[in-house]
C-alpha atoms as one frame of an Amber mdcrd trajectory, in Angstrom:
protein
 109.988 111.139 119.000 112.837 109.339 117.590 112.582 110.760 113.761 112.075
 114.338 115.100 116.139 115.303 114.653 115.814 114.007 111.184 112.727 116.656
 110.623 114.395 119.023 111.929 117.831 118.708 110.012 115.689 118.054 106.495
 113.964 121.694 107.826 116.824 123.337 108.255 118.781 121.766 105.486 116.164
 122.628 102.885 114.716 126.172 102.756 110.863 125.771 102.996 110.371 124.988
  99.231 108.734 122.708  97.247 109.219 118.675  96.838 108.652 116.404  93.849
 107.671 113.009  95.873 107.441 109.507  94.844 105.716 105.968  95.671 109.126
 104.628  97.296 108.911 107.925 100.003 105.146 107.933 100.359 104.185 104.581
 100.884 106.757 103.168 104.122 104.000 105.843 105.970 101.542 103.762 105.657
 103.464 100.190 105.928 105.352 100.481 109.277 107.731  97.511 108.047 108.921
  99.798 105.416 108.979 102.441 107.183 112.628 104.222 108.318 113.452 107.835
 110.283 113.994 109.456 107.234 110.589 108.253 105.639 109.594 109.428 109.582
 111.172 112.741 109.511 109.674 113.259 106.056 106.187 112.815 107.137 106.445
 114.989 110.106 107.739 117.978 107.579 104.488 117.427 105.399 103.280 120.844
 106.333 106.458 122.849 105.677 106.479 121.746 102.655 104.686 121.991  98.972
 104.129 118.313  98.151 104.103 117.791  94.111 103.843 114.715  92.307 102.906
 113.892  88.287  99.321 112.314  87.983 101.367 108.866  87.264 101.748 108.561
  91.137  98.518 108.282  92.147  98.492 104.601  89.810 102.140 103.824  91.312
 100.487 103.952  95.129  96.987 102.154  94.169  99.733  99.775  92.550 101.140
  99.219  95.960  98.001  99.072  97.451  96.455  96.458  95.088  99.998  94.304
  95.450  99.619  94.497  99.038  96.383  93.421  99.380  96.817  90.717  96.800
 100.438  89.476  98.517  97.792  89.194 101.639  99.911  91.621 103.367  96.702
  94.064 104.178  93.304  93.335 103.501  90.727  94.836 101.553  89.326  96.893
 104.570  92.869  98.157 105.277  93.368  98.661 101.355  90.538 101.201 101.398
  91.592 102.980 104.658  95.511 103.771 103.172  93.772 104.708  99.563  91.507
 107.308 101.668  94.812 108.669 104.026  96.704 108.709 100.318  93.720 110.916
  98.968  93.869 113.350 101.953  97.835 114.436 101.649  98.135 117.616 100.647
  99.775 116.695  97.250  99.709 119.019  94.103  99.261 116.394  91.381 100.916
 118.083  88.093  98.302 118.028  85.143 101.149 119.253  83.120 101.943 115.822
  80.762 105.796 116.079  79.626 105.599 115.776  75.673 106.686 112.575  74.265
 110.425 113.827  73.073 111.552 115.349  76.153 110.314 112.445  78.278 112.170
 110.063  76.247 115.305 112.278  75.895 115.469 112.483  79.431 114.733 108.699
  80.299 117.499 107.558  77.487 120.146 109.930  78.302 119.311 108.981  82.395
 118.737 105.170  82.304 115.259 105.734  83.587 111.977 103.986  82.769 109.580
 106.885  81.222 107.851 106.656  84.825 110.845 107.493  87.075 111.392 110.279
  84.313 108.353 111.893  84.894 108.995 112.291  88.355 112.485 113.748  87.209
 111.389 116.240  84.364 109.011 117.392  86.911 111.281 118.223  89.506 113.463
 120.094  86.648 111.009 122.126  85.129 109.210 123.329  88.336 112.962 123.511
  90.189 111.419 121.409  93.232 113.593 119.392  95.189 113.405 115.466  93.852
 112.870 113.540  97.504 113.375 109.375  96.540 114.337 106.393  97.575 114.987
 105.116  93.953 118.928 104.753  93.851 118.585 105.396  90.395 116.148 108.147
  90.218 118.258 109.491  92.846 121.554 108.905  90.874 119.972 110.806  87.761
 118.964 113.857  89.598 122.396 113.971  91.227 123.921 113.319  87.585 121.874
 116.727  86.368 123.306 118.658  89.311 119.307 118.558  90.401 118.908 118.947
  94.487 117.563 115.700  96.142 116.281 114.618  99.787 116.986 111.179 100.118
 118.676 108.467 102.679 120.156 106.403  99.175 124.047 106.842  98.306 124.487
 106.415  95.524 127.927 105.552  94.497 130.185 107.243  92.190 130.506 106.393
  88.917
């Protein structure tokens, strides 16, 4: 297998803890044009790892799903198959809501829509590693000092 040195490296790089994962890591399993060796690698470390995710990211991947299908790209049979696979991951979903000042503290002072600060105030208050493919997500985690998995650099500012 092609993406099983980049499982094994994200293993071994990351002690066996928890990650905080998003629609733009989750989804490229499930669309093989999207799909890269680290999205690869990722989904053959599902089981070594703790998935989390807020409750918004369950409407982020039917999002996807309903675009897709939509943007004729899958059809409606293939639309319920991935929405069945999605429900079967062993993610935690967070019931814990962030409160409305914190989430908007955090999302102003990072440049992030509320949504990609959910994903980010999670990651902080549970100290999970944030795993993303949003450069900017990415570039606010980084910004906090926060660990991240992730193939985006993010340059310098």
């Amino acid at each position: 297998m092609a993406h099983a040195s980049t499982a094994a490296q994200m293993s071994a790089t990351i002690a066996s803890t928890g990650w905080v994962i998003d629609a733009s890591v989750t989804m490229p399993w499930f669309f093989p044009d999207e799909a890269t060796p680290f999205t690869e690698g990722l989904l053959d470390a599902l089981g070594e790892h703790t998935l989390w995710a807020p409750s918004l990211w369950v409407l982020e991947c039917t999002n996807v799903l309903q675009s897709a299908q939509r943007r004729r790209r899958i059809d409606a049979d293939r639309r319920a198959q991935i929405a069945g696979e999605l429900g079967e991951l062993p993610v935690r979903l967070d019931a814990e809501l962030p409160d409305f000042v914190s989430l908007d503290r955090l999302a102003t002072a990072q440049g992030l829509s509320a949504y990609d600060a959910a994903y980010l105030e999670l990651a902080l208050r549970r100290s999970l590693i944030l795993v993303s493919l949003d450069a900017r997500l990415v570039a606010a985690a980084r910004a906090l000092g926060h660990p991240v998995l992730s193939s985006v650099h993010v340059a310098s500012e």
